[in-house]
C-alpha positions in Angstrom: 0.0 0.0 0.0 1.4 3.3 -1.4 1.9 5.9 1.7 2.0 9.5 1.2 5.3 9.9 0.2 5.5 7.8 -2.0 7.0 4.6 0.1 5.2 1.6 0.8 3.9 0.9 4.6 4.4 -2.2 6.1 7.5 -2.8 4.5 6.3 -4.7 1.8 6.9 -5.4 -1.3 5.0 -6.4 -4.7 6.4 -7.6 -7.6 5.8 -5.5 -10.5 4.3 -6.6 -14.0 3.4 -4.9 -17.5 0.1 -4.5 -16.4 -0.3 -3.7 -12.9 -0.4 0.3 -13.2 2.4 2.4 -12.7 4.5 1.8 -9.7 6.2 4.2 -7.3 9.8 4.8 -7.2 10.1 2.9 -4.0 7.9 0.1 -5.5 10.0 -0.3 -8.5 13.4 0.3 -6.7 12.5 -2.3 -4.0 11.2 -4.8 -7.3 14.3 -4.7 -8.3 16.3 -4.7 -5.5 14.7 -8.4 -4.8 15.1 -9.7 -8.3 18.7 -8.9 -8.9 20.8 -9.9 -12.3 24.3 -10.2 -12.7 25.9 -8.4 -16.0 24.5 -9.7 -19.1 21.3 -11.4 -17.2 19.5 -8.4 -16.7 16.2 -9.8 -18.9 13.8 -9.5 -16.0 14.9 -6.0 -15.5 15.3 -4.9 -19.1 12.1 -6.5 -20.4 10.0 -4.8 -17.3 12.0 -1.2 -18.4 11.0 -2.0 -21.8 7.4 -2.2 -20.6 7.0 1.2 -18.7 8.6 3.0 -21.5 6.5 1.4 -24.4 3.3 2.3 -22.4 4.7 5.7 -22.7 5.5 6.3 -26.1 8.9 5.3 -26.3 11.0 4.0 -29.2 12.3 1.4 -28.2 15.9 -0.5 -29.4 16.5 -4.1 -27.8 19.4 -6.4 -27.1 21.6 -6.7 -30.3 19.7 -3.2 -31.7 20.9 -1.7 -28.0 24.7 -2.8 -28.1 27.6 -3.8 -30.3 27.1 -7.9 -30.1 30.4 -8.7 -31.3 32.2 -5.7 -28.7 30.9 -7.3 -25.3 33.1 -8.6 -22.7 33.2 -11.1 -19.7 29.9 -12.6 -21.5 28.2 -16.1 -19.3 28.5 -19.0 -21.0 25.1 -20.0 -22.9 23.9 -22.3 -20.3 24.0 -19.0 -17.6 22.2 -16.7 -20.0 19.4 -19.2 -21.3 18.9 -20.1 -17.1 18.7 -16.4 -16.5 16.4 -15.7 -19.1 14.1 -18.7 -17.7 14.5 -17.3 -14.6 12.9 -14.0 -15.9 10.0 -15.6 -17.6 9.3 -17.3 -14.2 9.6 -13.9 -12.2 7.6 -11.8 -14.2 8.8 -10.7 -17.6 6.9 -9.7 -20.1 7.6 -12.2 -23.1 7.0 -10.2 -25.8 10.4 -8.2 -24.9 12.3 -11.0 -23.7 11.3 -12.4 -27.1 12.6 -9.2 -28.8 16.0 -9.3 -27.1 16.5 -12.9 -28.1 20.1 -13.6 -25.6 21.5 -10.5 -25.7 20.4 -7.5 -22.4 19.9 -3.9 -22.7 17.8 -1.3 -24.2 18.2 2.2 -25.6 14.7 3.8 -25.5 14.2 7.6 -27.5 11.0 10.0 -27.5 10.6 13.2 -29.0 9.1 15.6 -26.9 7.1 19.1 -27.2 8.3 21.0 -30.5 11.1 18.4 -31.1 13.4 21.6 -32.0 15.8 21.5 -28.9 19.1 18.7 -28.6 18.8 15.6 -28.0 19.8 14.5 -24.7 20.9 11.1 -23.6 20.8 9.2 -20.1 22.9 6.6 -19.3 21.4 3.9 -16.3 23.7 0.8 -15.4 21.3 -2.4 -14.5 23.2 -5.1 -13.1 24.0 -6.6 -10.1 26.9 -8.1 -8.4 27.8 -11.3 -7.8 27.4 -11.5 -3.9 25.2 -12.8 -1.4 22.7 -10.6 0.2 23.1 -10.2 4.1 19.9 -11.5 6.3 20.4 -9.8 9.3 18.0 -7.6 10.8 20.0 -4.4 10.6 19.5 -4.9 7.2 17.0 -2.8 6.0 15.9 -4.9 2.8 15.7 -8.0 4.8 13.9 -6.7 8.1 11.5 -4.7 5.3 10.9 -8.3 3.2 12.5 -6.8 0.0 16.2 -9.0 0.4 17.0 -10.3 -2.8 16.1 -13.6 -3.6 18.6 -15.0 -5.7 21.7 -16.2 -3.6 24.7 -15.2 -5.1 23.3 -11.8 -7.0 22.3 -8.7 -5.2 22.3 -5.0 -6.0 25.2 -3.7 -4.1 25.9 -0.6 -5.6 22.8 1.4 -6.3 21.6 0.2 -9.9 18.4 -0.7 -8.7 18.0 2.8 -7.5 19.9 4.0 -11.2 17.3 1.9 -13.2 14.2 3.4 -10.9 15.7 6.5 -11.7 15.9 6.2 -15.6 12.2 5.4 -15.2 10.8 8.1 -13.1 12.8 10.3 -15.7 10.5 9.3 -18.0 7.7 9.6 -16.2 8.3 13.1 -14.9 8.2 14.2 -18.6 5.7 12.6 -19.8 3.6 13.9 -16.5 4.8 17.5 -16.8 6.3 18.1 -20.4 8.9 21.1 -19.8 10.8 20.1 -22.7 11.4 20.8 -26.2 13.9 17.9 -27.8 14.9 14.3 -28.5 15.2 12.1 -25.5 17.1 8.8 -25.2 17.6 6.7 -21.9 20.6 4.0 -22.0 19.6 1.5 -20.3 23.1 -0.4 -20.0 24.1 -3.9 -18.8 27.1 -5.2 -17.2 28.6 -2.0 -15.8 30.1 -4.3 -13.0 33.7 -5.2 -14.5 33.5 -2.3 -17.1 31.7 -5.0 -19.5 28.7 -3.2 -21.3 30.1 0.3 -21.6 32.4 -0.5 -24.5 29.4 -2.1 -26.5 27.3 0.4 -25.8 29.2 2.9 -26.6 30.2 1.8 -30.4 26.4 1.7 -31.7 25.1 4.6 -33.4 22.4 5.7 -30.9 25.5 8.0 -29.7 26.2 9.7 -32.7 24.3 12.2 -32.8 24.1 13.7 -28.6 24.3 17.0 -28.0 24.5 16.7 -24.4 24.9 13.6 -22.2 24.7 12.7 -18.2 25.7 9.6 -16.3 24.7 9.2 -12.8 25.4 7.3 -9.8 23.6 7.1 -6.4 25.6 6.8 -2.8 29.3 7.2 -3.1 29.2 7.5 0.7 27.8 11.1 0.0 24.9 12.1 2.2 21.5 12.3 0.7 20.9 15.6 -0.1 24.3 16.3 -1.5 24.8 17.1 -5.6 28.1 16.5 -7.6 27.4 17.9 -10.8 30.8 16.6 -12.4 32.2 13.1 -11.0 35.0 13.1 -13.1 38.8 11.4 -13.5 38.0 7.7 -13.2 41.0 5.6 -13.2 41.5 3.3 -16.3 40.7 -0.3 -15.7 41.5 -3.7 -17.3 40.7 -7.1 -16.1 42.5 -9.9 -17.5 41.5 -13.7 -17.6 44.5 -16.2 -17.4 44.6 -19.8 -18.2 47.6 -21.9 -17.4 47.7 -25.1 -19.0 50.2 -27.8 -17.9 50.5 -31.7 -17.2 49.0 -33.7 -14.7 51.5 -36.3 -13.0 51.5 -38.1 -9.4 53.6 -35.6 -7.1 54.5 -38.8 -5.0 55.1 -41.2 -7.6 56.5 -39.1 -10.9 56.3 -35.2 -10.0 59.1 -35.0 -12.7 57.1 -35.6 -15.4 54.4 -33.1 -14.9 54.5 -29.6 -16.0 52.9 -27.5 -12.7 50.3 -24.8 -13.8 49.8 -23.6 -10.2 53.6 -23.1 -10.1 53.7 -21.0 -13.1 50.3 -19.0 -11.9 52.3 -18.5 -8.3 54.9 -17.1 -10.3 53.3 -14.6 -12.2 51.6 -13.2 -9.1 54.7 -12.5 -7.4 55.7 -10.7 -10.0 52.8 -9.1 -11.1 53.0 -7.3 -7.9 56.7 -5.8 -8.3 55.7 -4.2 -11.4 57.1 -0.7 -11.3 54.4 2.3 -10.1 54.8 4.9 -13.1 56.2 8.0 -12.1 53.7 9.9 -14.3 50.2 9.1 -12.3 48.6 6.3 -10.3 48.5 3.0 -11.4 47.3 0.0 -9.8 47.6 -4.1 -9.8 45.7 -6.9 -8.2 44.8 -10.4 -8.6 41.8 -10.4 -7.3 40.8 -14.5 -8.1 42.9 -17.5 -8.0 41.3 -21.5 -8.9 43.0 -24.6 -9.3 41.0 -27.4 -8.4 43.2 -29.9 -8.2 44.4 -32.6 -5.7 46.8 -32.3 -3.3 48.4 -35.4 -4.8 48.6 -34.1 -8.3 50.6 -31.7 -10.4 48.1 -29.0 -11.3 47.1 -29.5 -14.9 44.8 -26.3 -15.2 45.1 -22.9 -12.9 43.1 -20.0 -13.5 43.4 -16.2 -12.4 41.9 -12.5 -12.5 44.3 -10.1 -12.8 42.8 -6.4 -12.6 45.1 -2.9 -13.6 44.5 0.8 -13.5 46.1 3.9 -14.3 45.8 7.6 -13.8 45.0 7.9 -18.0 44.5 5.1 -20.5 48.2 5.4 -21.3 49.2 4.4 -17.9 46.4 1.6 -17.8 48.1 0.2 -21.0 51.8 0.5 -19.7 50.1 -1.7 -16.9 48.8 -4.3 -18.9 51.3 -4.7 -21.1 53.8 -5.6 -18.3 51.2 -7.7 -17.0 50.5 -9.6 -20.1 54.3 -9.6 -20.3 55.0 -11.5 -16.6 52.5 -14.3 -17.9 53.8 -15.0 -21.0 57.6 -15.4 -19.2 56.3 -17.3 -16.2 54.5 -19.9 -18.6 58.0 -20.2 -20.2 59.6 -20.8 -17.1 57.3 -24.1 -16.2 57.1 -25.0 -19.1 53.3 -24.4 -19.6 50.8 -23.2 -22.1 48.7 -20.1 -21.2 45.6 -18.3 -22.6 44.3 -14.7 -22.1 41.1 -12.9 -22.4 40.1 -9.2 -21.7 36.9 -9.6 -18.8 35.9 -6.0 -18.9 38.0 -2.5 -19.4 36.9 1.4 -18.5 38.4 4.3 -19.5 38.5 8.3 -18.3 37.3 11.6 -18.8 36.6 15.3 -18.1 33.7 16.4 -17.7 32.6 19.7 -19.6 32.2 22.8 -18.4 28.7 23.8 -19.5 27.2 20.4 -18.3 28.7 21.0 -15.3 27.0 24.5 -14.6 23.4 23.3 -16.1 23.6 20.0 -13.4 25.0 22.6 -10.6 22.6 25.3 -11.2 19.2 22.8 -11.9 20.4 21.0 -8.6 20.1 24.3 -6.5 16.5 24.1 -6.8 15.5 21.1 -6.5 13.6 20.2 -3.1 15.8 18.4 -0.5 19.0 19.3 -2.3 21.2 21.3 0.1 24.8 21.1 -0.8 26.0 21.4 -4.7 29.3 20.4 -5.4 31.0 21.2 -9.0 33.6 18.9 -9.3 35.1 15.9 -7.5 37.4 12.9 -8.7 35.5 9.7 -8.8 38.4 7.4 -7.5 37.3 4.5 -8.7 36.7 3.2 -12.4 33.8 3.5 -14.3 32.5 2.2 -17.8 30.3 5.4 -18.5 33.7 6.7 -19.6 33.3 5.0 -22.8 29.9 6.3 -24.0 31.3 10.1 -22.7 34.2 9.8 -24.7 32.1 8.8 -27.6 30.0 11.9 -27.5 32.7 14.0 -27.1 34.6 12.5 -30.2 31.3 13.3 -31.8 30.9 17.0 -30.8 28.8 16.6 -27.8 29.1 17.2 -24.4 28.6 15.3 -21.0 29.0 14.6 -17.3 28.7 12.4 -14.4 26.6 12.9 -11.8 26.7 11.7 -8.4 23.6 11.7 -6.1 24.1 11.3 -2.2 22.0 8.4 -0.5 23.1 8.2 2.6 24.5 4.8 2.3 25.1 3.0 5.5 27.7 0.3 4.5 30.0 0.8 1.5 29.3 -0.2 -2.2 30.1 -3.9 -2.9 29.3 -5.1 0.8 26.5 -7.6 1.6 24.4 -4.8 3.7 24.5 -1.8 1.2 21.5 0.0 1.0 20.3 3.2 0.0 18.2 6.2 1.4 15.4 5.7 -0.8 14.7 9.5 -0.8 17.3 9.8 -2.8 15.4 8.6 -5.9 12.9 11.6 -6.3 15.9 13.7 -6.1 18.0 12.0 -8.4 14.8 12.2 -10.8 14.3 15.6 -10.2 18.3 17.1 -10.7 18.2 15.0 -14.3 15.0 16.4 -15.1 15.7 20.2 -14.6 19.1 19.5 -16.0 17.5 18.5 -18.9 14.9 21.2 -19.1 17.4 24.0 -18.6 19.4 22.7 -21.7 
């Protein structure tokens, strides 16, 4: 039951379909929120997006017609995405869009609004969700308020449940209250986690022609209430798959005669580590996932690793993974092992422009609940909206990213992040005066 500000009393939740009416922000957030999907299994979520929008007039451009097939990265294996997308049709999803997207996630939806004769503005909205398990506890709000995901193993730990709900009240607010004269397009994009989906998105030509452009992000460990109109300087990011193939042999009986991929993996990492910071800007290494299941009676035949680099620019991210890929390849030779490597997911970085940056600051100053405006901050982290601003900025356009406080009471990526849901109606409303005032 819908309170009066919007929220749902009782702390319940309902699960939202085509045809129920249009739900809430909270409602829709808190949907979401307990039907997450990892990167490039986002079917439930992008076929119920689809929905909403089509009801209101929306163009709209699915799967393979929303992103570069052949450009994704870190993709599931078949069997994930076919059990995702039954999962989906199970939970709710309207088949007429799943049907339309075929195996491939995400959605760029357009609508021309009022006269038509203003730019054409595009929103980018991440989808996904990580690959963790939700916490039960009590002092966790979406499981003491019955809206705790409920698929173990995926939850929404970083706010695009609240950046989807936001890309849809967008829409709404428009259509509700017009204000506009111009070309809208939402991106709805999968598999931000692991910079995955930006790169794909980013090469179609639903870019091409953006005068202005906005990416957004709720939380940050930013307060609700708190507006930073450029979130800009994202480290460059790579993520590396390694195979290590080698020999099986008995390490009791004949350890002579195998060739050890573990050792050669256990190699690499020590090195990877010793690589040489650059003197011109930050750069970063980790190996953030080791497997070998193997015996411990048994040469290791197969090893397997993540290996994850930043820099300061793309230049230093590449000086990064080249030594990287350069390690591997002399560690292998050293156990005598085969090896095989795959690019997971990669980001780049930005600046944001100056007139974006003033329309987001100066819409954000009055807008309700809204009481500190920050211009510009660096982000930190890595992000793979850099790809689609770098795009529009090749193209003539202009863009920025946003960040929108939400008071969040454990840090992104943990198993008890939340957000202040309040945070919604003001993300809604700074992207909709932004877009009015341009």
């Amino acid at each position: 039951m819908t309170n009066a500000n919007g929220g749902t009393d009782g702390g319940e939740t309902r699960d939202i379909e085509a045809n129920t009416g249009d739900p809430t922000l909270v409602e829709l957030r808190r949907d979401l929120h307990a039907h997450p999907e990892a990167g490039w299994k986002e079917f439930r979520t992008t076929a119920l997006v689809a929905a909403e929008l089509d009801e209101r007039g929306f163009t709209l451009h699915l799967g393979a017609d929303a992103v570069d097939v052949d450009a994704r990265l870190g993709v599931p294996s078949d069997d994930e995405i076919a059990g995702a997308k039954a999962r989906a049709r199970e939970e709710g999803a309207p088949e007429r869009y799943l049907e339309r997207m075929g195996d491939v996630t995400g959605l760029v939806a357009e609508k021309t609004y009022g006269t038509g004769d203003g730019p054409t503005v595009g929103v980018r909205i991440d989808m996904d969700a990580l690959e963790l398990t939700e916490s039960s506890d009590d002092d966790h709000r979406p499981a003491r308020e019955g809206f705790v995901s409920r698929h173990p193993g995926e939850m929404h730990a970083c706010g695009h449940d609240g950046h989807t709900t936001i890309g849809v009240g967008i829409a709404h607010e428009l259509n509700a209250t017009g204000g506009f004269d111009g070309h809208l397009k939402l991106f709805f994009q999968p598999a931000e986690e692991g910079g995955r989906g930006g790169v794909p998105m980013s090469k179609t030509d639903h870019l091409a022609d953006l005068d202005h452009f906005l990416a957004l992000h709720l939380g940050l460990d930013n307060e609700t209430g708190k507006v930073i109109a450029a979130y800009e300087h994202p480290l460059s990011n790579a993520k590396l798959d390694v195979t290590f193939h080698g020999e099986a042999a008995h390490a009791g009986k004949a350890p002579n005669q195998g060739r050890n991929a573990l050792q050669a993996m256990t190699t690499a990492i020590g090195n990877l580590y010793a690589i040489p910071r650059h003197a011109d800007g930050a750069t970063r290494i980790n190996v953030g996932q080791v497997h070998s299941p193997n015996a411990q009676n048994v040469i290791a035949e197969e090893a397997k690793m993540r290996i994850e680099v930043r820099g300061e620019t793309a230049e230093l991210n590449d000086y990064m993974l080249s030594r990287a890929r350069r390690i591997v390849k002399h560690a292998t030779a050293m156990h005598d092992v085969e090896f095989e490597t795959s690019l997971y997911g990669k980001t780049t970085t930005f600046t944001a422009d100056d007139g974006m940056v003033t329309a987001v600051a100066q819409a954000a100053e009055g807008v309700e609940g809204v009481d500190t405006v920050v211009e510009r901050a660096p982000i930190g982290a890595s992000e793979d909206a850099s790809f689609l601003i770098e795009r529009v900025q090749e193209e003539g356009g202009v863009g920025t990213y946003v960040g929108i406080g939400a008071s969040n009471p454990f840090g992104h990526h943990t198993s008890k992040f939340d957000i202040d849901e309040d945070a919604l109606k003001i993300g809604v409303d700074v992207v909709v005066e932004t877009i009015r005032s341009l």
